[in-house]
C-alpha positions in Angstrom: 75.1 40.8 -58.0 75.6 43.3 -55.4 79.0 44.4 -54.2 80.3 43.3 -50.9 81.1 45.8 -48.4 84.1 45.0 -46.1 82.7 46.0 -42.2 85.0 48.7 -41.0 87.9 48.1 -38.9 86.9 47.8 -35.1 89.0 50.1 -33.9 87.3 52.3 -36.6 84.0 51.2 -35.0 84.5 52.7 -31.7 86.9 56.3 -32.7 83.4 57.2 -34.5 81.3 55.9 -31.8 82.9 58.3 -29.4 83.2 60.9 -32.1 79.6 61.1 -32.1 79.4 61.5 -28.7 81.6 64.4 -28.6 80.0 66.1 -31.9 76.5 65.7 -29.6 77.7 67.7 -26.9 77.3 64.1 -25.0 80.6 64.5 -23.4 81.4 68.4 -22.8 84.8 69.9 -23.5 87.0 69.0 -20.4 85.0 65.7 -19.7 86.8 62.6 -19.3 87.0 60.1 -21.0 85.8 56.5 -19.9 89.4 55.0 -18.7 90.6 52.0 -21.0 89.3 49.5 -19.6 86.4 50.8 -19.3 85.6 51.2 -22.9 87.4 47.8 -23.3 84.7 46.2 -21.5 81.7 48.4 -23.4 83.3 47.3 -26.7 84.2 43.8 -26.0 87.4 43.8 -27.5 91.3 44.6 -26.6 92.9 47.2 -24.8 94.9 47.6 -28.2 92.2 48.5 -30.3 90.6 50.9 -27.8 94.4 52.4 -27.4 94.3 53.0 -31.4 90.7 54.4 -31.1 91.6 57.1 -29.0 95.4 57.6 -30.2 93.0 58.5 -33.6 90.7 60.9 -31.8 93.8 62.9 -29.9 95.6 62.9 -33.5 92.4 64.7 -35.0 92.5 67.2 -31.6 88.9 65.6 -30.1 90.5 64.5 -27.2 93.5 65.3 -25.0 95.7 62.5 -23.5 97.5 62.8 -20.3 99.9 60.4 -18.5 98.5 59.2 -14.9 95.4 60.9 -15.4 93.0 59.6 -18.8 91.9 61.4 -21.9 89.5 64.4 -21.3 87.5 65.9 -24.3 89.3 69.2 -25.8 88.5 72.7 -25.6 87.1 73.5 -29.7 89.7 75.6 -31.1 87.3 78.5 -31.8 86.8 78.6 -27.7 90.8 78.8 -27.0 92.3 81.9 -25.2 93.8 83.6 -27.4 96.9 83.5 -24.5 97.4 79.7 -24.2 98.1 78.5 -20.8 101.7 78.3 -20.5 104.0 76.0 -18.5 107.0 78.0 -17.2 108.9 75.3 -16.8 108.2 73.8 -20.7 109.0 77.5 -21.7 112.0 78.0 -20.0 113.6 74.7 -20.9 112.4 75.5 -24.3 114.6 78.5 -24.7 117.4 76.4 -23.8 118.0 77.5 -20.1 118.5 75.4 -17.3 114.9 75.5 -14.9 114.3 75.1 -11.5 111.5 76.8 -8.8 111.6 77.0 -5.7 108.3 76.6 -3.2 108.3 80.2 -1.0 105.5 79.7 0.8 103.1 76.8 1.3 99.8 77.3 3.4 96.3 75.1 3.5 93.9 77.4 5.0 90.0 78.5 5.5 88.7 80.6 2.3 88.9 83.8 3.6 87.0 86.5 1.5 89.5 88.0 -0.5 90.3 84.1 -1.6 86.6 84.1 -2.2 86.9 87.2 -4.4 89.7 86.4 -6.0 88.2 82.7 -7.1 85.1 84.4 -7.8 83.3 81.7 -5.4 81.2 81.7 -2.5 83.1 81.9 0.9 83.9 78.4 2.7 85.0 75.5 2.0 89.2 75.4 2.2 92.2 77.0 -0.1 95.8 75.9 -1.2 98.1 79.2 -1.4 101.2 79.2 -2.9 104.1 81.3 -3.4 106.8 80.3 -5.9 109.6 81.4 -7.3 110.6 80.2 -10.8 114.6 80.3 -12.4 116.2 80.3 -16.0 119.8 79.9 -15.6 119.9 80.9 -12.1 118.1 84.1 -12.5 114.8 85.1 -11.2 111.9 84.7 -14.1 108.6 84.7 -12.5 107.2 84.9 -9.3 103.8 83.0 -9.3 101.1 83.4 -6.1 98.6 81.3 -6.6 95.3 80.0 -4.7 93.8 76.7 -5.3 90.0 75.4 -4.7 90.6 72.5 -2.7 86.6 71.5 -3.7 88.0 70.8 -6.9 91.4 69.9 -6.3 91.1 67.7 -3.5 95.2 65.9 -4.5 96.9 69.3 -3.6 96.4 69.0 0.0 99.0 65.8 -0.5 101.3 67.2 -2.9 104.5 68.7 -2.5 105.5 69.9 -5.6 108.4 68.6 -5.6 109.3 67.4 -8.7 106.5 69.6 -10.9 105.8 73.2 -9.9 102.1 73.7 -9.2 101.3 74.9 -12.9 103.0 72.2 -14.2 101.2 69.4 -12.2 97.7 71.1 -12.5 97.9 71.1 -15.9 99.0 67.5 -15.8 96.0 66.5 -13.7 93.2 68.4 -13.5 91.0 69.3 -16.8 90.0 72.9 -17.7 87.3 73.9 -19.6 88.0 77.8 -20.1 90.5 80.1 -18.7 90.4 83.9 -18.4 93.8 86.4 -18.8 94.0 89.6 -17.4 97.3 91.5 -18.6 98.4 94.7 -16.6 101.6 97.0 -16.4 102.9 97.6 -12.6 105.3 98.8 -10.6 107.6 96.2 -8.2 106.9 96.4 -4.7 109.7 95.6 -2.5 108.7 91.9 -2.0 108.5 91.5 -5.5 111.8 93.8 -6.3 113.8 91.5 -3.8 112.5 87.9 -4.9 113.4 89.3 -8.9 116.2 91.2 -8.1 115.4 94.2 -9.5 115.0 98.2 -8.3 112.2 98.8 -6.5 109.1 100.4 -8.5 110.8 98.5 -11.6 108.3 98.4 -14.5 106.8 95.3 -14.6 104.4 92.3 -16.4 101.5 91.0 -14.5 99.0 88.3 -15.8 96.3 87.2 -13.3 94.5 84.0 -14.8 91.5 81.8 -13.4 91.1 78.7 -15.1 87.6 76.9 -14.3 86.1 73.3 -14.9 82.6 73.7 -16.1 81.3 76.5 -13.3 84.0 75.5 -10.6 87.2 77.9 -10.6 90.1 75.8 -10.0 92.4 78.6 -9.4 93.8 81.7 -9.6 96.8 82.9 -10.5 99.4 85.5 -10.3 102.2 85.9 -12.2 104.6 88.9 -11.9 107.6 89.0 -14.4 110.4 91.4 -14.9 109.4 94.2 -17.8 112.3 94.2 -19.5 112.7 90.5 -19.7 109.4 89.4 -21.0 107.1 89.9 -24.0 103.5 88.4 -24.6 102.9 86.5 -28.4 100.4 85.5 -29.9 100.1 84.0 -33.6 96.4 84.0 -35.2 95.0 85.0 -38.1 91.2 86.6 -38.8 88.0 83.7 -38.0 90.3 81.2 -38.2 92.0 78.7 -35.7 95.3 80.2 -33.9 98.4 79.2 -35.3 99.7 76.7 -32.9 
């Protein structure tokens, strides 16, 4: 007499399902995800069990889950930047210091061509550039300059940024697929010595990123940080994941 097999669980059922549809390079790193009800229509079966299907595939690292916004599929951890894209203000309250930014300058405006340069895109089409300074305990940390590609971040135009600096709510919204760093010693220019309170031609930390989804830069990024208050890590270990 054969043995009888017990069908798998359904929730099961669908986590490998769209498993295999990650694994087959069906749905790219930074792709979303079919919303919930969505999948709870394709499956015919509860918005419970598709929850627990894709609480399983974020536990694994397959997908990444944000609030407001859906599941996207994540970046392999052999692809990762070896710099991780932080969020000031997670670092800073982090360390225990009280946060807050403050928005310096605020201007929608045609791509002009060193906005085209710096994005590494064509000219045309329309930017978001921004100027903010970020705190820890009432002192200057950062100051961020920053250009967004309106083509692929449409929702700036409406936001504020209010509640969430710009890194913080890009990061919250919009997928990335891969990100470049570019790390450089300078020295403080008087816009940049008065808005960190420092001396003039103070040594200094400046990381320039662009962060792009598939071949379409979402933005650039400048962030320039006192020298003497800020050091770079990074934990990994030879042809193996980094250390989170």
């Amino acid at each position: 007499m054969s043995e009888l097999v017990s069908p798998l669980p359904r929730y099961l059922e669908i986590q490998r399902d769209l498993q295999a549809r990650i694994a087959s390079g069906q749905w790219i790193p930074g792709s979303r995800v079919p919303a919930e009800h969505e999948l709870q229509a394709q499956y015919h079966c509860s918005r419970m069990t598709v929850n627990k299907a894709l609480s399983a595939l974020a536990k694994a690292g397959l997908i990444i889950r944000r609030r407001r916004s859906g599941s996207f599929v994540a970046m392999p951890r052999s692809q990762e930047t070896i710099l991780n894209i932080q969020d000031i203000k997670a670092e800073i309250l982090a360390k225990g210091k009280a946060y807050r930014f403050e928005i310096l300058t605020r201007q929608e405006r045609a791509m002009t061509t060193d906005d085209a340069l710096q994005l590494r895109v064509t000219p045309g089409g329309r930017v978001l550039a921004l100027s903010v300074r970020h705190f820890a305990n009432e002192h200057p940390f950062v100051v961020e300059d920053r250009l967004m590609n309106l083509a692929i971040v449409p929702a700036a135009r409406e936001e504020r940024f209010v509640v969430s600096p710009p890194g913080t709510w890009l990061l919250d919204v919009v997928p990335w697929t891969n990100a470049e760093h570019v790390i450089q010693a300078e020295l403080a220019d008087q816009r940049i010595a008065t808005l960190l309170g420092i001396p003039k031609k103070s040594a200094c930390l400046a990381i320039e990123r662009r962060t792009w989804q598939g071949d379409a830069t979402i933005t650039w990024v400048r962030l320039t940080y006192p020298g003497d208050r800020h050091q770079l890590t990074s934990h990994f270990r030879p042809g193996g994941p980094l250390i989170p």
